[in-house]
N, C-alpha and C positions, 0 to 999 in steps of 0.2 A: 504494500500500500504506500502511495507515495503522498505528503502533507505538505501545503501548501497554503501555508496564511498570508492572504491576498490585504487586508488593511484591517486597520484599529488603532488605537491612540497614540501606542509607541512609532507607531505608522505617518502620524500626525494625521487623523481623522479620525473621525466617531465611527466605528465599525467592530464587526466580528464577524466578520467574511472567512470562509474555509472553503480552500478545495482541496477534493480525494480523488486520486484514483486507484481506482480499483481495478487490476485486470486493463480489461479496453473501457473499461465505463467512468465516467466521470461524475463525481457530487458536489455541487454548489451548496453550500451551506449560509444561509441567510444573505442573499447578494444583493445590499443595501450597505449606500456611506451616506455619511453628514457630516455638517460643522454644526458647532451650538450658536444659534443666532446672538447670543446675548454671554456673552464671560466676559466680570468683572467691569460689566458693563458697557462694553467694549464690541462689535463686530467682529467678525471674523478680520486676519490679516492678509493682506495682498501675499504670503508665502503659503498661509492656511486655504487659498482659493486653490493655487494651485497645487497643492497635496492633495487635494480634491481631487482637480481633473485627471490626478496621475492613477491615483485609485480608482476613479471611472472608469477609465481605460481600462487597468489589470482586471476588473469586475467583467466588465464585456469581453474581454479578451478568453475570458475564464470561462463566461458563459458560452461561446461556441464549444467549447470543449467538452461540456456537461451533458449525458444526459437525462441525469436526476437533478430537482433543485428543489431544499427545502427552507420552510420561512416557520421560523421559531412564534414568531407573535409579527404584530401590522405595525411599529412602529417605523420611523423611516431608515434609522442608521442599519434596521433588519432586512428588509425588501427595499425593491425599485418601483415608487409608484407608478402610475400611470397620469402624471404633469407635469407640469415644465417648472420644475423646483431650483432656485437658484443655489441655496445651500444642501440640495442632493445631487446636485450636478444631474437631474432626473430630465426624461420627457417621455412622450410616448412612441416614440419609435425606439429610445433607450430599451424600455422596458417591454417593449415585441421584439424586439433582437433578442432578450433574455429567455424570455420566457414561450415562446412560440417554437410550437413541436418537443415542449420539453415535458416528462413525470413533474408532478408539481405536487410534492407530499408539505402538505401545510396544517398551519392551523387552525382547529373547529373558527368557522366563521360567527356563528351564534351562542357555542354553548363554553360556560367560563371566559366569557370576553366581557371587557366595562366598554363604556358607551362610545369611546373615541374609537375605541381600536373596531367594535361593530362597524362603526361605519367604514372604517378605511379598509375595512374588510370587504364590505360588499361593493364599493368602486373597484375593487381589484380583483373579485372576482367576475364583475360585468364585463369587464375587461379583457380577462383573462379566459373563461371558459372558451371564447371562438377559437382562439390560439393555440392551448396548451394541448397534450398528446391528452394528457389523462391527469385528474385533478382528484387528489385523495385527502380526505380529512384524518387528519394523522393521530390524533390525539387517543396515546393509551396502547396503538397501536403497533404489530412489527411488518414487515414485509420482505419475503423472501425472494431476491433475485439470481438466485443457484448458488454463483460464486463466494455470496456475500447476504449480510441482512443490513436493513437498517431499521432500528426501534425508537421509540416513541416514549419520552414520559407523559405519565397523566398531567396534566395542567399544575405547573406547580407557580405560586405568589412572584410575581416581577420585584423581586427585593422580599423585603418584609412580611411576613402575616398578614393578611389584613390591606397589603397594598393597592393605593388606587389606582394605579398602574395595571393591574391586571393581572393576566395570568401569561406565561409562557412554556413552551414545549420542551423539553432536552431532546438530545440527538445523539443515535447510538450508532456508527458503524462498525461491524465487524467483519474480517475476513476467513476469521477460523486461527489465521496467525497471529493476527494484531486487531487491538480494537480501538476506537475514537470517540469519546466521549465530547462534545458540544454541550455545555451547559449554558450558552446562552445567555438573559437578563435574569439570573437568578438570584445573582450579586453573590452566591455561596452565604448566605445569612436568612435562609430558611432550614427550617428541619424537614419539610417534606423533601426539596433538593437533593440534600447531602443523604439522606436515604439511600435515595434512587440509585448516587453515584456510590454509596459506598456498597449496595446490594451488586449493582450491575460490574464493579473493578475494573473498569478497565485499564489497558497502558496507556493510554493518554489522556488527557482532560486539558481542554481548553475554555475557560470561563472568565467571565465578566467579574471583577472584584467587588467587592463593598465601594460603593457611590462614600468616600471618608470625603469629599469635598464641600459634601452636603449635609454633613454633623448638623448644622446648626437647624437644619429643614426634618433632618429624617433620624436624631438619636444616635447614639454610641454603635453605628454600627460597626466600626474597627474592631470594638473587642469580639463581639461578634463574627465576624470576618476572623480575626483569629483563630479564635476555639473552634471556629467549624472546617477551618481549611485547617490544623492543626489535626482534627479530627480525621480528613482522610488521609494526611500524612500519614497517620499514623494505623489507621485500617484497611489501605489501600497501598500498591507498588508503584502508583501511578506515577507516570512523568507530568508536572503541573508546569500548563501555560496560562498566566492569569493576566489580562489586560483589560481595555475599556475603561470602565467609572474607575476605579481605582488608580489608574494613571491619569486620570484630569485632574491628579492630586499632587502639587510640588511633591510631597512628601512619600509617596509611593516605595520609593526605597526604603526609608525607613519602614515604612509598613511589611515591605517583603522579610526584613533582616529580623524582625520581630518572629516568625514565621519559624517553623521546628527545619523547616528544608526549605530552600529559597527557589521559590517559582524562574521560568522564565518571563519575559514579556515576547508580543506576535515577532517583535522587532531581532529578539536575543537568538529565539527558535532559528531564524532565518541567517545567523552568525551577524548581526547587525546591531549597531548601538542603538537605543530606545531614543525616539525623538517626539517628546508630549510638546506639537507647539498647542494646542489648545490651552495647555497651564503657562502656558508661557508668553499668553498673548497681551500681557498689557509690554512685558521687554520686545515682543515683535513690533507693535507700532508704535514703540520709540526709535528701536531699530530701523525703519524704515521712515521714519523724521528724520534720522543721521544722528539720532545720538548714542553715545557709548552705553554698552549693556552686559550685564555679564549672562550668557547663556552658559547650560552645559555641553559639553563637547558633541555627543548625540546630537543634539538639534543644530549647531552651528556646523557639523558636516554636513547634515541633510539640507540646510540653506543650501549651502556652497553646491551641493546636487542640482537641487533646484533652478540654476542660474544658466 
């Protein structure tokens, strides 16, 4: 099985984009990017636009290569809508390129969804049904493709208990030799989550951290975030890639060294330094007024990429 983490925050974009392949067949894993309209008050920066469009690309690039594609929950850093989104680099030919003539294993459109993500559900399936090969509501479920399965968890809390956020999917692929675990917006700070993954073991896991940026909005979830990734460290063989919410957090490293084994980030996996410009964007548009800034070396390579 070959892994290929295509964008997410160390990436310098909101994402948790994954492709597999398996054999000749290929998996897209949640093929949606963003930027956060609003950090520190702040727009995105003229370097953050184009991280963007670079992740666009590898997302489409990735898509012809697919021909399974799954969408954890409707928010947008997860799929490619169907309009012309300036902070998803989105349109709808984007999102017919993706998704036209593909398996499209998703989530229940009505059942365990809050009110936003219903509807962005149902635009995307109006949308989507002319196109795709075959459209399965995946939640709970596994599906047998000979060489390979992929499974389904039950809807488990986007972050917290109780979240209004909603619910999302995890994501099981296995080959018989190796397996991938996708855990998606679960932030690792639910008990029904860490269940799943510690029930299911697999060698890899790829997840969304504890949102520590958001302390002040959503509670102590760091220590939480600890004791429950501490938890499969220590019940599980797994290899941890942890990115997303947790790295829109200056302090992410310190969060990882807290940790009983130290994850990597999408960035690390791929032999590459972590580049969060999204935590770093009030130093980008000073950078980009000409004034002196200190960045970490990660993101001032990935400028210099950039140019």
């Amino acid at each position: 099985m070959r892994i290929i983490p295509l964008a997410s925050e160390s990436l310098g974009v909101r994402s948790l984009a994954l492709y597999l392949k398996v054999g000749k067949t290929g998996i897209l894993i949640d093929p949606g990017v963003a930027l956060g309209p609003k950090r520190y008050s702040l727009p995105p920066a003229n370097s953050e636009m184009k991280a963007l469009a670079l992740a666009r690309e590898k997302i489409q690039e990735y898509a012809k290569k697919a021909e399974i594609i799954t969408i954890s929950h409707y928010h947008y850093d997860h799929h490619t809508p169907f309009f012309e989104g300036l902070y998803e680099s989105s349109s709808v030919e984007k999102a017919k390129e993706i998704y036209t003539g593909k398996i499209l294993l998703i989530k229940h459109p009505t059942e365990n969804i809050n009110n936003s993500q219903r509807k962005r559900a149902h635009e995307f399936l109006k949308n989507a049904n002319p196109i795709a090969k075959k459209i399965e509501f995946a939640d709970s479920r596994a599906f047998d493709f000979g060489n390979f399965t992929v499974e389904f968890s039950p809807p488990v809390p986007h972050g917290r208990e109780g979240s209004k956020l909603g619910f999302v999917l995890m994501t099981l692929v296995d080959d018989g030799r190796k397996s991938v675990l996708h855990a998606s917006d679960t932030q690792l700070i639910n008990d029904k989550a860490i269940e799943w993954i510690i029930e299911k073991n697999p060698d890899v896991i790829f997840a969304g951290g504890p949102p520590t940026y958001l302390t002040h909005r959503v509670g102590n979830v760091r220590d939480i975030g600890i004791r429950n990734i501490n938890r499969i460290i220590a019940e599980t063989n797994a290899e941890l890639i942890i990115d997303h919410h947790v790295v829109r957090d200056k302090g992410y490293e310190k969060f990882f060294e807290e940790l009983d084994k130290r994850p990597l980030t999408f960035a690390e996996f791929l032999g590459k330094e972590s580049a969060p410009l999204e935590a770093y964007r009030k130093e980008l548009h000073k950078l980009e007024k000409g004034e002196d800034v200190e960045l970490p070396k990660g993101v001032q390579k990935f400028l210099k990429e950039l140019k």
